[in-house]
C-alpha angles and dihedrals in degrees: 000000000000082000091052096050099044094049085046092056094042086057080084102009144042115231135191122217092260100048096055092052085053087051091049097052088071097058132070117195117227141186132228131186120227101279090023109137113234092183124358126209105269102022126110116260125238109166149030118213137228102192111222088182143353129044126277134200122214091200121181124204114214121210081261097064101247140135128242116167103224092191152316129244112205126180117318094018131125110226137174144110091285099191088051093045090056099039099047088234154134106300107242093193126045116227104208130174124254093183134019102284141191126195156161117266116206114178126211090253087061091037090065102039099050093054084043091051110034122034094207096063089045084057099043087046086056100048086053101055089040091063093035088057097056092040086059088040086050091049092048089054094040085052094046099035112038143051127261092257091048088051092047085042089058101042092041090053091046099047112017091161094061096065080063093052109040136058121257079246106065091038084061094049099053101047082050092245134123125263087236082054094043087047087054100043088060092035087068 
């Protein structure tokens, strides 16, 4: 795990022994069974995850009880209900886990100090946002400016490995289309 991690933050930043163990000091790693809740809708919200190894789903619930996946977060990925994390508030979406899953915890607190107190991880955490916010930007145009089939297509070609890891229903759920649609779309 401590290999993983630290080959995952020198992807954007160059780190010393030492500087890794520091980094190191400000996560827990946890474990979650297949069904297990990270963070549920309501809830305060504690963490944010970095996942070393299973699938999770960032799922919101609308007034009219209905499920719209919001995202996954596969190996090697950062996931949470962001706005809750830094707020310190009610969590508006519920992380749950698809497979069994471990990962890394960080909690606001370390969050902070590690961006007040060493500049790298100021900079990694950056560069991350920064991504995380045109791949949502990316998602949002993909929603409002292509079909249903363009939209599978895309999501088939980038992640392959998550249509064997994840139910039709969920799929369906993400690209904001029906199961009966979804059914249709593989079926061409």
């Amino acid at each position: 795990m401590e290999k993983l991690f630290r080959a995952h933050l020198e992807k954007i930043i160059t780190l010393t022994d030492e500087e890794f163990e520091y980094i190191k000091s400000h996560f827990s790693v946890m474990n979650f069974k297949r069904r297990d809740f990270l963070v549920r809708k309501g809830e305060k919200v504690t963490y944010v995850f970095w996942v070393i190894s299973g699938l999770l789903k960032l799922n919101y619930v609308d007034d009219a009880d209905k499920n719209h996946v919001v995202a996954f977060a596969m190996e090697d990925w950062w996931e949470g209900d962001y706005y809750a994390f830094f707020n310190q508030s009610s969590a508006t979406m519920s992380l749950q886990a698809l497979e069994d899953t471990q990962v890394l915890c960080m909690t606001l607190d370390s969050y902070n100090t590690l961006c007040r107190e060493f500049h790298k991880m100021a900079y990694f955490f950056l560069e991350k946002a920064n991504k995380g916010h045109i791949s949502s930007q990316q998602r949002i145009l993909e929603l409002i400016s292509t079909n249903a089939k363009e939209r599978y297509d895309k999501l088939l070609n980038r992640y392959p490995v998550l249509f064997q890891r994840v139910s039709h229903t969920l799929i369906a759920s993400y690209l904001g289309v029906t199961r009966e649609t979804l059914s249709r779309l593989t079926a061409q």
